[in-house]
N, C-alpha and C positions, 0 to 999 in steps of 0.2 A: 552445559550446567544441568545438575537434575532437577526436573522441575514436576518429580512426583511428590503428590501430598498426601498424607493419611493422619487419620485422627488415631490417638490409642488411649482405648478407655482398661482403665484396670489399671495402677503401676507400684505392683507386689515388685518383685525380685523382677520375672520373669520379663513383666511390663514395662519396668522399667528399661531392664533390660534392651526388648524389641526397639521401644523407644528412642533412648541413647544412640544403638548401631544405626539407626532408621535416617537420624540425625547427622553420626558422622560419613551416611554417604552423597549428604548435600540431599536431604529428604526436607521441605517442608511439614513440619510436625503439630500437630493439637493434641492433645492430653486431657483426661479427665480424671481424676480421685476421688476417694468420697474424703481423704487426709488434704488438705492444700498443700500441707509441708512437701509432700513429697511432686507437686506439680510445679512448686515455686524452684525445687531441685531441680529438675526439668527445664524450664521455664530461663534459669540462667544457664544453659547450655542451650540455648537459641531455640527453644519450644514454644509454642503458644498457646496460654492456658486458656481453658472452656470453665464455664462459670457450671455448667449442666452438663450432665449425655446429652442434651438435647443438642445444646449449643456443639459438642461434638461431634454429633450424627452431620448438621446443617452444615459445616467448616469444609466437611472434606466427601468424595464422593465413595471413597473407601475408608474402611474404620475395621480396626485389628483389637478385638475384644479377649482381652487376658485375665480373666476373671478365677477363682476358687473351683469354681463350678458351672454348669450351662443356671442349675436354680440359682443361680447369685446373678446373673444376667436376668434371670426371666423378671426377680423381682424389680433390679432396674426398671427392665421395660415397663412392668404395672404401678410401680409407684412413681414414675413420671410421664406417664401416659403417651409411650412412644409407641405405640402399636400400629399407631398410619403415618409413623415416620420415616419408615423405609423404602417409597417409593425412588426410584432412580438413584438407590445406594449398597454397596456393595460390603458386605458384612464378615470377616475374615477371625471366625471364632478361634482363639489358639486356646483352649479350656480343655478341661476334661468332663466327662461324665458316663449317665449309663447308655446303650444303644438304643433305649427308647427317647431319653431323652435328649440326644442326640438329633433321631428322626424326627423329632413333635418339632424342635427350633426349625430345624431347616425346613419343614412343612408352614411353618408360623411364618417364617421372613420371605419366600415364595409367595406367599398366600395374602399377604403385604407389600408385596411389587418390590419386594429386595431382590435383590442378587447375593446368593452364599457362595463361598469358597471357605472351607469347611478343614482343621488341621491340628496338628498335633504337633509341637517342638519335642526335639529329643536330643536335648542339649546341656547345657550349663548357660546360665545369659551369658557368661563370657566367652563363649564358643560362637554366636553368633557373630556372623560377617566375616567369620574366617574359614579356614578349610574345613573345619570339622565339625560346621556347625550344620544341624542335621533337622530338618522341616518335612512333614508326611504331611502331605494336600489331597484333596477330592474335591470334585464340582466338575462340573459342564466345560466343554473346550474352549468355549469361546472366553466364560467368566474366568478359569486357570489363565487364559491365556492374556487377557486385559490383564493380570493379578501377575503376572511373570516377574512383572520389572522389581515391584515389591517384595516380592519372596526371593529375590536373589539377591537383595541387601542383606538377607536373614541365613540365607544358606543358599550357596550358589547352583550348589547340587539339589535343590530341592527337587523331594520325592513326588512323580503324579500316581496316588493309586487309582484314579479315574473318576467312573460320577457316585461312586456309593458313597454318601455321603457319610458311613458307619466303618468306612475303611480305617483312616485315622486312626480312632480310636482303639480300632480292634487291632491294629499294627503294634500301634503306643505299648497299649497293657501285656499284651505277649511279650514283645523284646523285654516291658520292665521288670516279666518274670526274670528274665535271665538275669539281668543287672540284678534286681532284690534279692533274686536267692542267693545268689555266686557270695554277694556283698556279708549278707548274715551268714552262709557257711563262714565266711573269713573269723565274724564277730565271736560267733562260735566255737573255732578252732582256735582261736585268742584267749576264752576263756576257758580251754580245757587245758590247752601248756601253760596259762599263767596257776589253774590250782595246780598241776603237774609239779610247778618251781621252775616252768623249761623260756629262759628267759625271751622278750619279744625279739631281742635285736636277733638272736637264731631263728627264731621262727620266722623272721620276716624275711631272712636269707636264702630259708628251703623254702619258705612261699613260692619265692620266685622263680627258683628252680624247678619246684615242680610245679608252677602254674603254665610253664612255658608249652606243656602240651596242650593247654585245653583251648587257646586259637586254633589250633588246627582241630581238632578232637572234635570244637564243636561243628567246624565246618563236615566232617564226616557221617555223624549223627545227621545232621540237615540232610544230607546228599541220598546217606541210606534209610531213610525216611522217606523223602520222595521218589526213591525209585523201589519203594518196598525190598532195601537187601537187608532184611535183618535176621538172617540166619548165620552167616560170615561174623567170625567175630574171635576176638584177641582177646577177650575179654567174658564170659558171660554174666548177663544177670546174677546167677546164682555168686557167681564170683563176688560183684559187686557189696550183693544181699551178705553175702557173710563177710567182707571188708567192712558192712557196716556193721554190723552185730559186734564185731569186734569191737569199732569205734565206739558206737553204745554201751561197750561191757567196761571198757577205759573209763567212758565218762560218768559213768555210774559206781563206778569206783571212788574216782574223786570228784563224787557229790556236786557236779554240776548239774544243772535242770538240765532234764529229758527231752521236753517239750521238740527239738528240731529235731531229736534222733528216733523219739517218737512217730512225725510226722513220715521221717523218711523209712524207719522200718513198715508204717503200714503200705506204703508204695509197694518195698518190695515183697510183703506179703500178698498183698493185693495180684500181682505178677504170680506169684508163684500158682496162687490157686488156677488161674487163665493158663498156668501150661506154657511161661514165657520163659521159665529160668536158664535153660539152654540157648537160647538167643540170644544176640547182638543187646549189649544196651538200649536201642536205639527201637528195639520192642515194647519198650516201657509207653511209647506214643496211645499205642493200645487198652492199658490202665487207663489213660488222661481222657480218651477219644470221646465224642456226645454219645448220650445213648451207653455204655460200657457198664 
């Protein structure tokens, strides 16, 4: 029988979420909300609810914090005066925020005799506990490694990026470039065949059709990026730069907002002036780089 326990304070979607799956794998569970409603939800699905963070720091030796933000945790921590409550407790943030604030928590729960193990989900809550459900971790070997049994209720695969505790994050918000943009090109491309007239149920036919290259497409991009092959190419930049100039002349036709074709003609203006246009797509890394 399992006979791991963890507290989960936060239960938005996500928390709930972690929760629930924590629960159906025969997880001892404590809950905290700052809504009762939704710990009473909990609570008849075999949870046990904490009156306080306090009382759910004290419950469990491990506590998986799903909060807005790291500042919506901080303020927990200062308006219930948990700041020497983490002695002998292991704190497993699955939140987002910025890299500084990021490093100040895990430097604060250290520096308060906690133990962090530090992460990012990249999921759907209904994805967790099943094959695709997907967890990026950092922290110390030995705290990952006490933290294992727990994060393989959540995603069996979970990810170690090792002890930066700023890995996470920085994993998270890059891959969520991909998903955001891919997602709003779609949205985009919906609003230019609907003022078109060009009905969705065809567009949603050639979506598919032609989305079918970009698994692999993106896997290529990735490959000639890390091995700097971006002269080899099917394709160039400039190519691309004037497939969208077209798209932009389209949608500026019928009077749809600029605003993404905007965005992405300055890309590839930006490229042209660097001397990319004959290059691999995959030259554009070079526009994006620090310092460029």
């Amino acid at each position: 029988m399992n006979q791991h326990a963890v507290s989960v304070i936060g239960l938005g979607a996500m928390g709930a979420g972690i929760a629930r799956t924590l629960l159906n794998a025969g997880c001892r569970v404590s809950v905290w909300n700052r809504s009762r409603g939704k710990v009473d939800e909990l609570v008849s699905q075999g949870a046990t609810a904490c009156d306080s963070p306090l009382d759910a720091i004290e419950a469990n030796t491990h506590v998986i914090v799903c909060l807005t933000d790291y500042a919506a945790w901080q303020a927990i921590i200062e308006a219930n005066g948990l700041s020497d409550c983490f002695a002998g407790t292991c704190i497993i943030p699955l939140t987002t925020g910025t890299l500084e604030t990021v490093q100040d928590h895990a430097t604060f729960i250290e520096q308060h005799g906690g133990r962090l193990a530090d992460g990012a989900v990249m999921c759907y809550p209904s994805d967790l506990g099943t094959e695709t459900g997907s967890l990026l971790m950092a922290g110390s070997p030995d705290v990952l490694e006490e933290c294992d049994p727990i994060l393989r209720m959540l995603a069996a695969n979970w990810t170690n990026l090792g002890e930066d505790f700023k890995k996470p994050t920085i994993l998270s918000r890059a891959l969520m470039v991909d998903v955001g943009m891919s997602l709003i090109g779609i949205v985009n491309g919906v609003a230019i065949a609907q003022a078109g007239g060009i009905s969705l149920d065809v567009f949603m036919q050639h979506t598919q059709n032609v989305g079918a290259i970009i698994p692999v497409e993106k896997i290529r991009l990735i490959e000639a990026i890390r091995d700097g092959n971006t002269e080899e190419t099917q394709a160039t930049i400039n190519a691309w730069g004037e497939g969208q100039k077209a798209v932009r002349a389209i949608a500026q036709s019928l009077g749809t907002n600029l605003v993404f074709q905007d965005a992405v003609k300055e890309v590839f203006e930006e490229a042209e002036k660097r001397g990319l246009s004959k290059k691999d797509l995959a030259a554009l890394a070079e526009v994006f780089a620090p310092g460029s």
